[in-house]
DSSP file (Angstrom, degrees, kcal/mol; ACC not computed):
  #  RESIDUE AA STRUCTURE BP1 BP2  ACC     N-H-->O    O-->H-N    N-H-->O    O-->H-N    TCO  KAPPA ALPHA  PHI   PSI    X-CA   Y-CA   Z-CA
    1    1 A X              0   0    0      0, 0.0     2,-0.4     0, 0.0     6,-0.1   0.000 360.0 360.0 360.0 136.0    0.1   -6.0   16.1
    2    2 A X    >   -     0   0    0      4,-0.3     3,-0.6     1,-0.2     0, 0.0  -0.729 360.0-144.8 -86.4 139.6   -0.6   -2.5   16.2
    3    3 A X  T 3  S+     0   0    0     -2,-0.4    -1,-0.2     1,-0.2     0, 0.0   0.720  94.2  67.5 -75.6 -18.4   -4.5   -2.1   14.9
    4    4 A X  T 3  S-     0   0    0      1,-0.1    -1,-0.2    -3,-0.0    57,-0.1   0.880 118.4-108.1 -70.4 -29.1   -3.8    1.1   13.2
    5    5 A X  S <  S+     0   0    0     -3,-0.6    57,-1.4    56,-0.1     8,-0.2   0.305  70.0 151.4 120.5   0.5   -1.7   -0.6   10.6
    6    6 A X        -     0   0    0     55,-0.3    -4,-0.3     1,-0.1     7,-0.1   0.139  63.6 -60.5 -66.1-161.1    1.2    0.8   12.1
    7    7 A X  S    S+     0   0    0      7,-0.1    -1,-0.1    -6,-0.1     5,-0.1   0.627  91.6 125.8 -54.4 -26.9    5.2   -1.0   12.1
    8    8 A X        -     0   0    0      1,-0.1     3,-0.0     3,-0.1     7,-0.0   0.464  55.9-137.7 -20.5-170.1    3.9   -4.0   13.8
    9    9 A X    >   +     0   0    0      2,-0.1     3,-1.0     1,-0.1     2,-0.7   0.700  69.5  90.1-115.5 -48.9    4.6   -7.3   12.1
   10   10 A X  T 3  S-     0   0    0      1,-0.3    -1,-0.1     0, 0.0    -2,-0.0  -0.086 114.9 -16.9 -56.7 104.5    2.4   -9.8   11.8
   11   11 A X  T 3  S+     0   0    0     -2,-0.7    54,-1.8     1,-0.2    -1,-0.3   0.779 103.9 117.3  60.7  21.2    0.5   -9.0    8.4
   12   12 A X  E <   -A   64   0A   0     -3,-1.0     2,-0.4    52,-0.2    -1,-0.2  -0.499  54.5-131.8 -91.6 158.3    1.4   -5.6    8.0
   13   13 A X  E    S+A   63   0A   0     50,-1.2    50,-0.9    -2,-0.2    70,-0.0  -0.951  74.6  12.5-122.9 143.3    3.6   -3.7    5.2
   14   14 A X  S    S+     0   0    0     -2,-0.4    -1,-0.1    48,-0.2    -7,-0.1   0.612  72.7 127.6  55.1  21.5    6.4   -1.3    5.3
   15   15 A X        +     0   0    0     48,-0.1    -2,-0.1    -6,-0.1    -1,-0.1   0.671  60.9  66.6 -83.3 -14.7    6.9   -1.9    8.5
   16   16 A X  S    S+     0   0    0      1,-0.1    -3,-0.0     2,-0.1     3,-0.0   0.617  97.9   3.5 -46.4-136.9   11.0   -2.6    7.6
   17   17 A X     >  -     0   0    0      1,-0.1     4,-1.4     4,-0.0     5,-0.1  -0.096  64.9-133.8 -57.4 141.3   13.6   -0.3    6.4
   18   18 A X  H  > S+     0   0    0      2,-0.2     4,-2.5     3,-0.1     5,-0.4   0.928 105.9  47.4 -80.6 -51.8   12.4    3.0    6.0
   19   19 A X  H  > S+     0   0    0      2,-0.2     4,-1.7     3,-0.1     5,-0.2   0.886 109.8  53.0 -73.7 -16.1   14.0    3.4    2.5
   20   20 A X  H >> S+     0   0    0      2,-0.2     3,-3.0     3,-0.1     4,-1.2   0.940 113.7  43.3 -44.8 -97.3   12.6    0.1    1.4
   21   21 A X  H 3X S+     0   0    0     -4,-1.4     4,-4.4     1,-0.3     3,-0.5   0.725 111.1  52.9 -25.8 -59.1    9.4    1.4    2.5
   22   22 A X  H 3X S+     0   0    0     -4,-2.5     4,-1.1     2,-0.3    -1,-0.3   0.848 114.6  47.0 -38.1 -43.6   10.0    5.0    0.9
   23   23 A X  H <X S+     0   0    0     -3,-3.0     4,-1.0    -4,-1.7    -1,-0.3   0.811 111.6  49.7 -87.0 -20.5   10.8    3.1   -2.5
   24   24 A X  H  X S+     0   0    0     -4,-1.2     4,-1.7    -3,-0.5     5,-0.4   0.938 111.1  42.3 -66.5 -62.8    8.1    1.2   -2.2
   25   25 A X  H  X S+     0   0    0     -4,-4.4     4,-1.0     1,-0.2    -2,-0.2   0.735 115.4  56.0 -68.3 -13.7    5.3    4.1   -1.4
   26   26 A X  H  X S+     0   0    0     -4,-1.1     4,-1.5    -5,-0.3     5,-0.3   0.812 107.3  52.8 -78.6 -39.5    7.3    6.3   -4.6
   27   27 A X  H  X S+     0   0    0     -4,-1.0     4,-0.8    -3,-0.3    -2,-0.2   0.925 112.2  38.7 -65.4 -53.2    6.5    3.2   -6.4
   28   28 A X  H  X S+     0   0    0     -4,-1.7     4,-2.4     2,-0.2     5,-0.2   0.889 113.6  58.0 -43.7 -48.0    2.5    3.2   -5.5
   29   29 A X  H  X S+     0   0    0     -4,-1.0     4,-3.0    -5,-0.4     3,-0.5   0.981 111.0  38.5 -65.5 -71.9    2.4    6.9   -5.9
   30   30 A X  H  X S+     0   0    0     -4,-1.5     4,-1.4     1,-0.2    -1,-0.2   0.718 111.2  57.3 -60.9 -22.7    3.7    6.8   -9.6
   31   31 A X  H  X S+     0   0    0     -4,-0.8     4,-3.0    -5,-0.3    -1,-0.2   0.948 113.0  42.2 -65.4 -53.0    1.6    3.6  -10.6
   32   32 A X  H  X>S+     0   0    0     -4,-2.4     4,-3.3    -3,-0.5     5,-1.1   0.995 117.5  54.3 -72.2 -49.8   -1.8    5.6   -9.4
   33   33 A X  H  <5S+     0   0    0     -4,-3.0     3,-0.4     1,-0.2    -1,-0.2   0.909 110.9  39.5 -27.4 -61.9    0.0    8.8  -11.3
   34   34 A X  H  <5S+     0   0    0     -4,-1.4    -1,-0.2     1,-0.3    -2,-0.2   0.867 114.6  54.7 -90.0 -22.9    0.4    7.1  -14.4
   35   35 A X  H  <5S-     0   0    0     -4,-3.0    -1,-0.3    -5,-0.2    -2,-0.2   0.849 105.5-125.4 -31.6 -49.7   -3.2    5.5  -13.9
   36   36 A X  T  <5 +     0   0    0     -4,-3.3     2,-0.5    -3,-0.4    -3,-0.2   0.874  65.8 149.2  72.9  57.1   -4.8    9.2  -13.4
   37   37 A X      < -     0   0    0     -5,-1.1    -1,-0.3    -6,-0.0    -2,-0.1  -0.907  29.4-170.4-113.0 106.7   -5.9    7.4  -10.1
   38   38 A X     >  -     0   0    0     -2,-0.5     4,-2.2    -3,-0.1     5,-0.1  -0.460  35.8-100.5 -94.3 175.9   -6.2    9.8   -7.3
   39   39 A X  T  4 S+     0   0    0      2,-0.2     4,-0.1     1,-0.1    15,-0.1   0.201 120.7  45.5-102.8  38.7   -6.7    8.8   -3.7
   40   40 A X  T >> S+     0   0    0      3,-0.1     3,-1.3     2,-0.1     4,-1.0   0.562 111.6  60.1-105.6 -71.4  -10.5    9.4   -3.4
   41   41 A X  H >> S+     0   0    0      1,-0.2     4,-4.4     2,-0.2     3,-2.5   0.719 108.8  36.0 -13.0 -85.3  -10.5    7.7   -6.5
   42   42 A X  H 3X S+     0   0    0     -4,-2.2     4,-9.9     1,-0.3     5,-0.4   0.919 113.0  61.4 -24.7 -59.0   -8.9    4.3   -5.2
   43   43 A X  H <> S+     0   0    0     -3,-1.3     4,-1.6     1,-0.3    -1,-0.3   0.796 105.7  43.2 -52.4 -17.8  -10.8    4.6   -1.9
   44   44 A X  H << S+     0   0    0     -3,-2.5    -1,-0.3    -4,-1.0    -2,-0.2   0.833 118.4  50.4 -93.7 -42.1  -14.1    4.5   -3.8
   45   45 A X  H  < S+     0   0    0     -4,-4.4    -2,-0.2    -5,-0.4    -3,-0.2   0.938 120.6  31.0 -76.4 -42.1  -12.6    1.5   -5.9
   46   46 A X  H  < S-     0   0    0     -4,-9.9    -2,-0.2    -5,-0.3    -1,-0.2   0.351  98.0-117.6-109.8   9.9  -11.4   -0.4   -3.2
   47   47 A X     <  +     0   0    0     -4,-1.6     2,-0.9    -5,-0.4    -4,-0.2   0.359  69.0 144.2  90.7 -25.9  -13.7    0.1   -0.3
   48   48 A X        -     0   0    0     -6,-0.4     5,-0.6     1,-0.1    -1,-0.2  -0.423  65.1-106.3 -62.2  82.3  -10.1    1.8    1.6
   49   49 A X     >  -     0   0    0     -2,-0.9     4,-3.1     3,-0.2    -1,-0.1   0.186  24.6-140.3 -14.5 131.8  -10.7    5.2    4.3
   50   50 A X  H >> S+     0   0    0      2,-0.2     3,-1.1     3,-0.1     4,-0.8   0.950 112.2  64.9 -55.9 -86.9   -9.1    7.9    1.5
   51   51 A X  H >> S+     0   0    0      1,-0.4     4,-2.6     2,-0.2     3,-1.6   0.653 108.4  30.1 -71.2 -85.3   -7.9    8.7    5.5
   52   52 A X  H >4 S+     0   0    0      1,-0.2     3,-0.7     2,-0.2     4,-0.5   0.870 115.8  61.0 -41.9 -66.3   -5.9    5.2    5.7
   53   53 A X  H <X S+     0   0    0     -4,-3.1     4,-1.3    -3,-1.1    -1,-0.2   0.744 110.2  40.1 -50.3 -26.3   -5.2    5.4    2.0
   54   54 A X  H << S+     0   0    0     -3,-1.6     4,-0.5    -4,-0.8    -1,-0.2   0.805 113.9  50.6 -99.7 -32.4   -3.1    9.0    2.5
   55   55 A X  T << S+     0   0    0     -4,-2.6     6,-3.1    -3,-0.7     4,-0.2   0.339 109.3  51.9 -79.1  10.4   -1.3    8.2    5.7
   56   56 A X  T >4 S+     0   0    0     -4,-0.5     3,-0.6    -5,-0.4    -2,-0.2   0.898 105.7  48.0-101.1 -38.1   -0.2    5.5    4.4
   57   57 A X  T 3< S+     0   0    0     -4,-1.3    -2,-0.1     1,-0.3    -3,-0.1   0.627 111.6  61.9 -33.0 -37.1    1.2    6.9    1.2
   58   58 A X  T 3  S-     0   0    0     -4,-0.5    -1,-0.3     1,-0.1    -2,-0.1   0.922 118.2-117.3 -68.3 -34.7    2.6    9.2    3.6
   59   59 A X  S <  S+     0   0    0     -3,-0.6    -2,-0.1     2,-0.2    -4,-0.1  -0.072  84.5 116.1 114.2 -22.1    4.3    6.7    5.3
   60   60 A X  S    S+     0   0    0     -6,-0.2     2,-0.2   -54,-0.0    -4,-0.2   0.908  85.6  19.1 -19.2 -71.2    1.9    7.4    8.9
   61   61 A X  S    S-     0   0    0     -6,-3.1   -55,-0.3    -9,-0.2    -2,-0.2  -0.690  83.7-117.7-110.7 152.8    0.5    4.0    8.7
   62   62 A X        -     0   0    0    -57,-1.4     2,-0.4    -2,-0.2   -48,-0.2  -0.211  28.4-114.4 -95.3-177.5    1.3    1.2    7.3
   63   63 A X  E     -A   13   0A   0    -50,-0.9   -50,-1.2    -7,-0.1     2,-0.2  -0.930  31.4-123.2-105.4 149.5   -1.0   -0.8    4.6
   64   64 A X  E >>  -A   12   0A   0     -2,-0.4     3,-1.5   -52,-0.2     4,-0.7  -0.454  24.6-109.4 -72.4 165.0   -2.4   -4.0    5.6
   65   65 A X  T 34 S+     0   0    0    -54,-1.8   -53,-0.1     1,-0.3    -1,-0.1   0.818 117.5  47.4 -63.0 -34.4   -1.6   -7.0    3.6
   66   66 A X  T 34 S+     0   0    0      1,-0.2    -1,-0.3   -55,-0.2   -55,-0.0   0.392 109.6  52.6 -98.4  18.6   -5.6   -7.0    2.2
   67   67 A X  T <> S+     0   0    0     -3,-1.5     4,-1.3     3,-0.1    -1,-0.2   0.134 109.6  46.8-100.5  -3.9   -5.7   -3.5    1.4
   68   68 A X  T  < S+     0   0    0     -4,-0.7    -2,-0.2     2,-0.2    -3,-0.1   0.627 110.2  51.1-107.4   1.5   -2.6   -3.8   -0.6
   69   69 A X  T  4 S+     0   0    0     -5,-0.1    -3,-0.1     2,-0.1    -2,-0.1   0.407 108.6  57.9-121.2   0.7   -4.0   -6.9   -2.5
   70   70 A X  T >> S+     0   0    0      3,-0.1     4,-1.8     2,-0.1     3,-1.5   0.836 112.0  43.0 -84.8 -40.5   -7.3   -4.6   -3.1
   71   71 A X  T 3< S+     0   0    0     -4,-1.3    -2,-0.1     1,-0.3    -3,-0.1   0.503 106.1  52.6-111.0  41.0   -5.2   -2.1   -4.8
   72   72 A X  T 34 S+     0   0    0      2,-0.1    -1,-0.3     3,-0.1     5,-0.2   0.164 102.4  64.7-117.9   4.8   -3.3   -3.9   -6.6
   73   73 A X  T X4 S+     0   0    0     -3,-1.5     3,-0.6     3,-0.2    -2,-0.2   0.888 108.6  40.0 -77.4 -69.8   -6.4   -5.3   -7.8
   74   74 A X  T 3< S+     0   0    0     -4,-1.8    -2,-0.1     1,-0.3    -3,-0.1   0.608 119.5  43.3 -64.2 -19.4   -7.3   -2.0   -9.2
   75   75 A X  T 3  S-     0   0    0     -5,-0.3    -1,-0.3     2,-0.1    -3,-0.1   0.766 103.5-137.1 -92.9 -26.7   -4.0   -1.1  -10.5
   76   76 A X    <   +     0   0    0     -3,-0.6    -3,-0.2     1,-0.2     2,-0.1   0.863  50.6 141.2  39.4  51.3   -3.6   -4.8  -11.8
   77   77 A X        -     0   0    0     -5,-0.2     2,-0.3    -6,-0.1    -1,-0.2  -0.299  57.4-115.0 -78.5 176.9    0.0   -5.4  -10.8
   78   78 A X    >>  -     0   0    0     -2,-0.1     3,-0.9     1,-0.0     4,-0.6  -0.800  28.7-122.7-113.6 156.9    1.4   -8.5   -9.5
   79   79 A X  H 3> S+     0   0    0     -2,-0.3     4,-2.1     1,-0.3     7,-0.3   0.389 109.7  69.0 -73.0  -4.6    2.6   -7.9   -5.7
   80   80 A X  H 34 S+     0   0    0      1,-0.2    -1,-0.3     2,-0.2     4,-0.2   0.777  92.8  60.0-101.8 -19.5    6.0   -9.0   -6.7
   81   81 A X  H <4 S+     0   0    0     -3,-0.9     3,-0.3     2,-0.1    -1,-0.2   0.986 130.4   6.9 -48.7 -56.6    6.3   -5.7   -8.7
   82   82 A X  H  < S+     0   0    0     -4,-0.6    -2,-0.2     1,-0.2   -54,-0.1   0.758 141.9  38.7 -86.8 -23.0    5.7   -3.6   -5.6
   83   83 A X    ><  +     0   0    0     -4,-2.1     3,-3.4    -5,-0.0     4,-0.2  -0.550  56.5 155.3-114.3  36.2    5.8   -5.9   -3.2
   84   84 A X  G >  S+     0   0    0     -3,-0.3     3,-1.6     1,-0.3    -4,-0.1   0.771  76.5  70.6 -76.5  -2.7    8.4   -8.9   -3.5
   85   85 A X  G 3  S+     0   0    0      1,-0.2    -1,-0.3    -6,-0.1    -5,-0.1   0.809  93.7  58.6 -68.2 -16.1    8.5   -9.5    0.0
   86   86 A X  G <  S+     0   0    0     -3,-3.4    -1,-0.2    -7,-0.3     2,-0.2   0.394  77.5 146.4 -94.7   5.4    4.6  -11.0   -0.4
   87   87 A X    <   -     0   0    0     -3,-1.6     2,-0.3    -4,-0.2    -3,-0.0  -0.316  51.4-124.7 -52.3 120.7    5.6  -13.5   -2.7
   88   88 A X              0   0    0     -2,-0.2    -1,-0.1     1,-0.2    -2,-0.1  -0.389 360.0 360.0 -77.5 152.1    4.1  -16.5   -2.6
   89   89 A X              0   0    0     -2,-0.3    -1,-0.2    -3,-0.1    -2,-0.0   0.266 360.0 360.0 -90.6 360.0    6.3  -19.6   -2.3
């Protein structure tokens, strides 16, 4: 597992398809839009480096599995909107 949060596998996100990923971070990006959540904002809500939270949005890094289930705490989505691969069984 890469510690940065990068493609690895094991409990990491968006580490597949780059346009899976792409539609996926277009999806984040317009949820915090339509919020008026920016990404100091989030970080402050969820404890998340702004630093991590903007490369990841970039696509740099990837998100880990419990930073994506803090801000989707804050957005108060279900993961299967953004996320369907992290559905639980």
């Amino acid at each position: 597992m890469d510690p940065d949060g990068g493609s690895g596998e094991s409990g990491l996100l968006f580490g597949a398809k780059a346009v899976d990923r792409m539609t996926k971070l277009r999806t984040l990006r317009s949820l915090l839009f339509e919020r008026g959540i920016t990404q100091i904002g989030l970080a402050h809500r969820t404890g998340i480096p702004r630093q991590y939270i903007g490369d990841s949005i970039l696509g740099k890094r990837a998100f880990k599995e419990e930073e994506v289930n803090k801000i989707l705490g804050v957005l108060g989505e279900p993961k299967e909107r953004v996320f369907p691969e992290l559905q639980t069984q």
